[in-house]
C-alpha positions in Angstrom: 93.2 18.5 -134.4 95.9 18.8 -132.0 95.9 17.2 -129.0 97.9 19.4 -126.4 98.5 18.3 -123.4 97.6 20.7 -119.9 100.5 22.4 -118.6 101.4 21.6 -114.8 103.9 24.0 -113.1 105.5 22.7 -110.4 107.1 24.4 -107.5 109.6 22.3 -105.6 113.2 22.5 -104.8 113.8 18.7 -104.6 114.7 17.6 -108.2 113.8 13.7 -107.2 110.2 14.8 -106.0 109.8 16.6 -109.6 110.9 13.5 -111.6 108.4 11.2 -109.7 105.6 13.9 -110.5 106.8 14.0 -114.2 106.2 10.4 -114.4 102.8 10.0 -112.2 101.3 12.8 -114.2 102.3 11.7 -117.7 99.0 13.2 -119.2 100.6 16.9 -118.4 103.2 18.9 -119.5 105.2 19.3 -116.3 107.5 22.7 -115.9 109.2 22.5 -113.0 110.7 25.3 -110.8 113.1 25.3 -108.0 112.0 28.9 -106.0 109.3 30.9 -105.3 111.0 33.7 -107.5 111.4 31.4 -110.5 107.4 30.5 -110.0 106.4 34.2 -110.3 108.2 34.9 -113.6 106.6 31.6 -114.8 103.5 32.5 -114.0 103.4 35.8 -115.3 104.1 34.1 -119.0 100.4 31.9 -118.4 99.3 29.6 -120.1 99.2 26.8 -117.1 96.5 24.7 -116.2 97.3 23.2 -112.8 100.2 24.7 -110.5 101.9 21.9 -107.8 103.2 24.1 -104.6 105.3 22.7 -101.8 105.3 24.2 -99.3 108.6 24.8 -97.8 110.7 26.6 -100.4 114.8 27.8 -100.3 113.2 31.9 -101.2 109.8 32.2 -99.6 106.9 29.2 -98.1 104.6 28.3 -100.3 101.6 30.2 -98.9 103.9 33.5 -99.9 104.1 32.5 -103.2 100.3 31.7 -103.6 99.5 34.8 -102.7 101.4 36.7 -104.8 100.5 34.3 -107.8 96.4 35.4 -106.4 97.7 39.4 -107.2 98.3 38.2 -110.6 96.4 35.3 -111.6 93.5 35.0 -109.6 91.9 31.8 -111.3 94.7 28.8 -112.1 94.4 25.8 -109.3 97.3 25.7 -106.8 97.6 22.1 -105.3 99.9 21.7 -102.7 101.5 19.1 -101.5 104.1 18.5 -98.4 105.0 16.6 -95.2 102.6 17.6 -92.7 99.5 19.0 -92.8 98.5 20.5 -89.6 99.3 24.0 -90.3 100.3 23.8 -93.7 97.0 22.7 -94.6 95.1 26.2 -93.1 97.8 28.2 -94.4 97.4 26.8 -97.9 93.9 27.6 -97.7 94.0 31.3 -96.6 96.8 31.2 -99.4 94.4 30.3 -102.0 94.9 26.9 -102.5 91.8 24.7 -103.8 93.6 21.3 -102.2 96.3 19.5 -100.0 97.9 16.5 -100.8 100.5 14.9 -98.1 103.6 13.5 -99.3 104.5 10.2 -97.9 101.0 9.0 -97.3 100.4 5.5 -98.9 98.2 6.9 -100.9 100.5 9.6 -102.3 100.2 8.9 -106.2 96.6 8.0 -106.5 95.3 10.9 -104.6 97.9 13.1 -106.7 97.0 11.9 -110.0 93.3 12.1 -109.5 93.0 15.8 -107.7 95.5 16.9 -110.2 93.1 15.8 -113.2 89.9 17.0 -111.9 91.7 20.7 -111.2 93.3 20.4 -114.6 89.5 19.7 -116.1 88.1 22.3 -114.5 90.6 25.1 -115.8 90.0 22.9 -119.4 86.3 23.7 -119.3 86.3 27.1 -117.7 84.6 26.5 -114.6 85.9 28.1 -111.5 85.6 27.7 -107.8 
């Protein structure tokens, strides 16, 4: 039996913040895109478990992008995670987000890697919000 790993597409136009990800989420297979346009086309191919958003993005923010991913795909989790999350955090919400995660925080990689694995698990077992 082969043991594939979930896919993870992350959304984020700093290419340090995407290598950190690559190695606190080792147990996916991270795809990393730099725009909101870029995201779309990825999307449309499928086939990913988990999707990362930032939310401040060079083409679009990342509540933009989450809702046209909704038109689309209407079921993958969309994490996001940024700076600040006063308004961010509503927006993401009304976007379609299922969770927020705030960069910088102490607790940046441990609430990353956990949320990210129970979202992954749900898309693995087919059970949706």
């Amino acid at each position: 039996m082969i043991n594939k790993r979930p896919r993870l597409l992350c959304v984020e136009d700093d290419e340090d913040t995407c290598a950190i990800l690559r190695f606190l989420l080792k147990e996916f297979e991270v795809v990393s895109v730099a725009t909101g346009k870029e995201a779309l086309e990825k999307i449309a191919g499928g086939g990913f478990s988990l999707i990362l958003m930032d939310y401040h993005l060079p083409d679009s923010t990342g509540a933009e992008v989450v809702r046209r991913i909704r038109e689309i795909d209407k079921s993958t989790p969309v994490m996001f995670f940024t700076g600040s999350q006063d308004v961010t955090a509503i927006r993401a919400r009304e976007a379609g987000a299922q969770d927020l995660v705030v960069k910088g925080k102490p607790d940046f990689a441990v609430q990353l890697q956990m949320k990210a694995g129970v979202l992954a698990m749900i898309d693995l077992l087919g059970v949706r919000r």
